[in-house]
C-alpha positions, 0 to 999 in steps of 0.5 A, spaced: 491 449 559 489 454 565 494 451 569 498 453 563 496 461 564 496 461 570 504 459 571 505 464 565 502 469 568 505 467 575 512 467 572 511 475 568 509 477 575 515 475 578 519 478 574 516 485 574 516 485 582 523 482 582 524 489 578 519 493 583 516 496 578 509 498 577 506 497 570 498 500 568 497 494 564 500 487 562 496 486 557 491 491 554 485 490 550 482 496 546 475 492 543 472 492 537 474 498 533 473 500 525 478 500 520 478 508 519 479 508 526 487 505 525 493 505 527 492 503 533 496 507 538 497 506 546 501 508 552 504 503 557 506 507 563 512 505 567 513 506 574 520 505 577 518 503 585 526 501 586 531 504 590 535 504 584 535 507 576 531 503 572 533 504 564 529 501 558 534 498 554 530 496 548 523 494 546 522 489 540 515 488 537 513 481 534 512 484 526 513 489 523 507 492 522 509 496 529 513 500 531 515 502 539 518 509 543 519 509 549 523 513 555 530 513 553 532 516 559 533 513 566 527 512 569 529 515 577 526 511 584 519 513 585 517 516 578 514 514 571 517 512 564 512 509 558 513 505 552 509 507 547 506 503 541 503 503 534 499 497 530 498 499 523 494 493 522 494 488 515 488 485 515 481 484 518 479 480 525 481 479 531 490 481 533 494 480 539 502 483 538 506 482 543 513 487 545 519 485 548 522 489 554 529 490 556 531 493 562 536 494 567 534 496 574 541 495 574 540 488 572 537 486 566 530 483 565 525 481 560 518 482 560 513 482 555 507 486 554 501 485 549 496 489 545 490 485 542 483 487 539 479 486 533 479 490 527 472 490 524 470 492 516 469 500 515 462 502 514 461 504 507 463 511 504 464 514 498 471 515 500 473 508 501 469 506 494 473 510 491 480 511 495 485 513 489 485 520 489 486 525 483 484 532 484 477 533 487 475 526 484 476 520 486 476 513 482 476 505 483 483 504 481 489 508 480 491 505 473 484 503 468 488 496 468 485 492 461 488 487 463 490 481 458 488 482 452 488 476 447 486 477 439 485 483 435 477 485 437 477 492 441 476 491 447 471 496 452 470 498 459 466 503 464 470 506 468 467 510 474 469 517 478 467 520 485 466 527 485 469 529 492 469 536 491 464 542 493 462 544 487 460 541 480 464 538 475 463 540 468 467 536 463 468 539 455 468 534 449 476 535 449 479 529 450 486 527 448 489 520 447 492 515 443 489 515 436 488 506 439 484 509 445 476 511 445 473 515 451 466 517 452 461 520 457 457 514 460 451 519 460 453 526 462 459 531 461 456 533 469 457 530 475 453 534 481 458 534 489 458 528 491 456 523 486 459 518 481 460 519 474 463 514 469 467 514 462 466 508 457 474 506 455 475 502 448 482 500 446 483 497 439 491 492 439 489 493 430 491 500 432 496 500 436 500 495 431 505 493 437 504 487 442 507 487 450 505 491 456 504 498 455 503 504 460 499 510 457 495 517 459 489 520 457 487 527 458 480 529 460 478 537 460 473 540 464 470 548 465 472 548 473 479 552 474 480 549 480 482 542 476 481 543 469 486 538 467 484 531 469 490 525 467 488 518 468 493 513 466 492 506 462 495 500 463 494 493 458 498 488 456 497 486 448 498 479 446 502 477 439 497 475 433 498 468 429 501 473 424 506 476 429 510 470 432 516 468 429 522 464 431 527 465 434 534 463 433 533 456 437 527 454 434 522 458 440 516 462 438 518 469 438 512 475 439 515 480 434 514 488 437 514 484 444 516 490 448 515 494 453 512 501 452 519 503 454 521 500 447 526 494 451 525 488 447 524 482 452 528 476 452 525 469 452 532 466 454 533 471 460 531 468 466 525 471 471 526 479 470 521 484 474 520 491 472 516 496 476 512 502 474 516 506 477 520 506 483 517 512 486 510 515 487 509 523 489 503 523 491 502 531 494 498 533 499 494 529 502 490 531 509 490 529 516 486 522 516 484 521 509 485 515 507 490 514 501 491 508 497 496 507 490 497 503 486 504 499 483 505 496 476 510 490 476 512 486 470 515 480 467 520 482 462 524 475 462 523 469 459 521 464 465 516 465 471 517 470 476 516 469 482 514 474 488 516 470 494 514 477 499 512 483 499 514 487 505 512 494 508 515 498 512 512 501 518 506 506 515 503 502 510 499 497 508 500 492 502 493 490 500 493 485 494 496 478 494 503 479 497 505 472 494 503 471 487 507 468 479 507 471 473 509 469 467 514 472 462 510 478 459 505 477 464 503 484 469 500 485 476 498 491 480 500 492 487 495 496 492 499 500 497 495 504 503 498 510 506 497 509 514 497 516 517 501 516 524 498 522 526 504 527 524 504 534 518 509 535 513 513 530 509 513 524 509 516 517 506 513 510 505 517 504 503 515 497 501 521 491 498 519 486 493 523 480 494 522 474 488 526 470 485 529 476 479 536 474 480 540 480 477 535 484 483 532 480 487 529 484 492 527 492 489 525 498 495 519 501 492 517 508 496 511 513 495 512 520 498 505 524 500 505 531 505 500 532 510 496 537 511 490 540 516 484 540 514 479 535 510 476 533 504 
């Protein structure tokens, strides 16, 4: 294995003398750094000790969690050019990513340069307990998901809040909602800076008198003028009664009212059908550094089992749940999506593809759009 290194580093170092340039460094190592401290950025510095030109053609990193720029102009003997790179990290732990170069000086070579390090857990913060941002306060998740529910008993669930603010929330006993949907105070109508706060959600399926996958909003009031209207979005999935299935012209069960909240009936003879929450999220003005994460609901309207083969992301962001994953007809999942900050203000676009096995629409991009400002919560 040594001998092996030491050949491979023999040839990369041939190749960059035949070159005659200088680089800083082949391989950089930026240690042990948290979560909140990414994307990790560096500049590799390239310097042309030739007697001719020497252009960088192209830089191909090894995924697409990076992305590269480098001197697009011809780099004259004696002075410097840089390729710089940028890792938006996926996961946990150690990382090593590698860049192709291609170069002329004036024939073509190719090097390789890496970029490794470890990624360690953030420390915990009320910012990352609580990272989906709603105004002055912050909650768990985007979407109070009820998930599956089975049968006709009413279903409760406590759902927390952060206030991130400087000032005390005061909330009023105004509350709007569905006439099948609850909420209560856990404890208090007031949540001091910088503590949690909680709402207690019931859900009655009896009520809502329809079964399949539904999306709804609930209103909260407060006395505070700098957020007096607070919305919060549900998500459930009603299961049909006994006394709601029929049959249909083939003899199959058929869930009467199976639908959509859009009111589109779903098809059990209908091959795998994906429908997204929406195709697009505005999620206004965020500032510098803070972290941002939303949330995508995707469900099966067909007849048959969906498969989700890959969630790819684009440069700039993260997909932090499950990116290969089945559901069954009716059934719905919640992609995690993060916003990875590239150091830039003003407006900017994050996208990510769905591929599956939908065969009217097999892959589906889906984008969010935030505009950067300075400052700081």
């Amino acid at each position: 294995m040594k001998v092996i290194k030491w050949l491979c580093c023999w040839l990369l170092l041939s190749c960059i003398a035949k070159a005659q340039i200088q680089i800083s460094e082949v391989v950089q190592n930026v240690g042990r750094i948290s979560k909140d401290e990414t994307p990790v950025v560096h500049e590799f510095v390239i310097k042309n000790q030739g007697n001719t030109a020497l252009t960088i053609q192209k830089v191909i990193p090894d995924c697409a969690c990076s992305t590269v720029s480098f001197t697009q102009t011809p780099i004259a003997p004696g002075k410097s050019g840089s390729i710089k790179v940028v890792f938006a990290p996926y996961k946990l732990g150690p990382f090593q990513k590698i860049f192709t170069v291609h170069i002329t000086d004036p024939q073509p070579r190719v090097f390789t340069l890496k970029l490794e390090g470890y990624i360690a857990p953030s420390p915990y913060t009320p910012e990352a307990a609580f990272p989906y941002i709603n105004g002055v306060l912050r909650f768990r998740h985007k979407n109070l998901n009820f998930g599956t529910i089975a049968g006709q008993a009413v279903v409760s669930k406590r759902f927390e809040m952060y206030n991130a603010g400087n000032d005390t929330i005061v909330f009023t006993e105004r509350i709007e909602t569905p006439t099948h949907i609850r909420v209560y105070f856990d404890s208090s109508l007031v949540i001091p800076p910088g503590r949690v706060g909680s709402i207690v959600v019931t859900y009655d399926p009896k009520l809502k008198k329809s079964a399949g996958f539904f999306q709804e909003n609930v209103a909260l009031f407060t006395k505070n003028a700098i957020q007096p209207r607070v919305e919060v979005n549900m998500i459930a999935n009603i299961l049909p009664s006994s006394e709601d299935l029929l049959l249909n012209d083939n003899g199959k069960i058929l869930p009467a009212g199976m639908a959509r909240s859009s009111g589109a009936p779903a098809n059990p003879d209908a091959g795998p059908r994906m429908q997204v929450s929406e195709q697009m999220q505005n999620l206004g003005e965020i500032y510098l550094n803070v972290g941002l994460v939303t949330e995508f609901v995707i469900y099966n309207e067909g007849g048959k089992t969906l498969e989700v083969f890959d969630i790819k992301p684009f440069p700039g962001c993260e997909i932090i749940s499950e990116k290969k994953f089945s559901l069954a007809p009716q059934e719905f999942a919640v992609i995690q999506v993060r916003f990875i900050h590239d150091g830039t203000l003003g407006k900017q676009t994050r996208r990510f593809v769905i591929v599956s096995n939908d065969e009217q629409n097999p892959e589906q991009t889906l984008e969010l759009q935030v505009n950067v400002i300075t400052g700081n919560k």
